[in-house]
C-alpha positions in Angstrom: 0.0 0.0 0.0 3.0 2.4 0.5 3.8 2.2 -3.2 0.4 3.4 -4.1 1.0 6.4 -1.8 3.9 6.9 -3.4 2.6 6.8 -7.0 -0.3 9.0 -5.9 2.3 11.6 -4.5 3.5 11.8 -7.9 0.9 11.8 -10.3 -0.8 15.2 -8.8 -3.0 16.3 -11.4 -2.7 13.2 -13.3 -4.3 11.1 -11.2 -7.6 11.1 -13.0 -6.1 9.8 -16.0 -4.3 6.7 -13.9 -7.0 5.6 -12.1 -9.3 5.8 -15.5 -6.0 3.7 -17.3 -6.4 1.3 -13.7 -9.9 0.6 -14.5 -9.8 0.1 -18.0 -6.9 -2.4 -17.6 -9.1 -4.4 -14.9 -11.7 -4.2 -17.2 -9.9 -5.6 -20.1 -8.6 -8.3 -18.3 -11.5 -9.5 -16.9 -13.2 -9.5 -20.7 -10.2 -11.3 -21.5 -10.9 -14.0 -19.0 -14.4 -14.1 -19.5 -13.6 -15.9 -23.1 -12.3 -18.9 -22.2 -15.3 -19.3 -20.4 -17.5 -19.0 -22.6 -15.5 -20.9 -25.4 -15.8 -23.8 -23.0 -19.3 -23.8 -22.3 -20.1 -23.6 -26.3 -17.9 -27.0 -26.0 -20.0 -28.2 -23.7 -23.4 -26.8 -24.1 -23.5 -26.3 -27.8 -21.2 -28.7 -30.0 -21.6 -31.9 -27.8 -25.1 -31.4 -26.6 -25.5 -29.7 -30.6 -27.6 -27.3 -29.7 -26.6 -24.4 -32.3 -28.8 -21.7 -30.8 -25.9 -22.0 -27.4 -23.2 -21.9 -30.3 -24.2 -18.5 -32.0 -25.2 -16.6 -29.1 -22.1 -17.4 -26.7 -20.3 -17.0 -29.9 -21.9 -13.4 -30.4 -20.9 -12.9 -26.8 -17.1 -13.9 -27.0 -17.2 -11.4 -30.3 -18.8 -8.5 -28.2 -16.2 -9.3 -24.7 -13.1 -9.4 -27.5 -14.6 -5.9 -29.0 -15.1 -4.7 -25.7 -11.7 -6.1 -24.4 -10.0 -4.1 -27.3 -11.7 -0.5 -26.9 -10.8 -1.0 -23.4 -7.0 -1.7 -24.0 -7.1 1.4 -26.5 -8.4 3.6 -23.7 -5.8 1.9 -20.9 -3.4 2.7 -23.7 -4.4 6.5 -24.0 -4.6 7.2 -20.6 -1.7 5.7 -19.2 0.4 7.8 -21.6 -1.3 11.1 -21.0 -0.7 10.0 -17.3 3.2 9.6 -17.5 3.4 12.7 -20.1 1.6 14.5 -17.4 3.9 13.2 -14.6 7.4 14.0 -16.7 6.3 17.6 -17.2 6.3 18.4 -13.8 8.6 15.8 -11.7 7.4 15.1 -8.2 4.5 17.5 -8.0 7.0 20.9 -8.7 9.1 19.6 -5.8 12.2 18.5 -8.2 13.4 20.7 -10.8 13.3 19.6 -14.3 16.6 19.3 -15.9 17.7 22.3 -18.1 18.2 22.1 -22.0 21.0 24.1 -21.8 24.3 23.6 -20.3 26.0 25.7 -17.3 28.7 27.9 -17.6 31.1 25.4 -16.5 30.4 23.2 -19.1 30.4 25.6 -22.1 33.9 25.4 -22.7 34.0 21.6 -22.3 31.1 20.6 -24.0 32.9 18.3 -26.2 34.2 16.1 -22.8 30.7 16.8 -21.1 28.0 13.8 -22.1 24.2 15.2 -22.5 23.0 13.6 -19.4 26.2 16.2 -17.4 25.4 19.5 -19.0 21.8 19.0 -18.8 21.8 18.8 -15.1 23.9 21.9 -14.8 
């Protein structure tokens, strides 16, 4: 639970867009899992007892759940990157400065020795 606290502290105004990427991820998964399921009980149910009218609907069903499985994963997708775009353009909440683009006096004149990671944190 102390690593959730710790995202949360980071996320600030992003947090909207995490928990929305949390739920859509649970979502998803459970969809996912949900097929198996139902493939099984078209198995059983439909092919061995052949009933076709179990076949086609849990058939329609695991069509709708993988639909619904991949709109989810598109939003998870979406909002887990707005959320860590959100997060790298203002590190810890505003408590950590973000590293400059251009180098410090110091490392003007050896820019050349200086690797972009170094003059960027000047």
């Amino acid at each position: 639970m102390n690593g959730v606290r710790l995202i949360a502290q980071y996320l600030g105004a992003n947090r909207r867009d995490f928990l929305l990427a949390l739920l859509c991820v649970a979502a998803e998964t459970s969809l996912e899992l949900a097929i198996p399921m139902l493939m099984a009980q078209v198995i059983d149910e439909g092919i061995m007892a052949r009933n076709l009218n179990v076949v086609f609907t849990d058939g329609g069903l695991m069509i709708v759940c993988a639909l619904a499985a991949l709109g989810l994963g598109l939003l998870y997708a979406r909002y887990s990157a707005r959320a860590a775009m959100g997060t790298r353009r203002q590190p810890a909440g505003g408590r950590i400065r973000a590293p400059s683009a251009r180098p410090c006096s110091t490392c003007r004149s050896c820019r050349a020795r200086c690797t972009p990671p170094a003059w960027r944190s000047c």
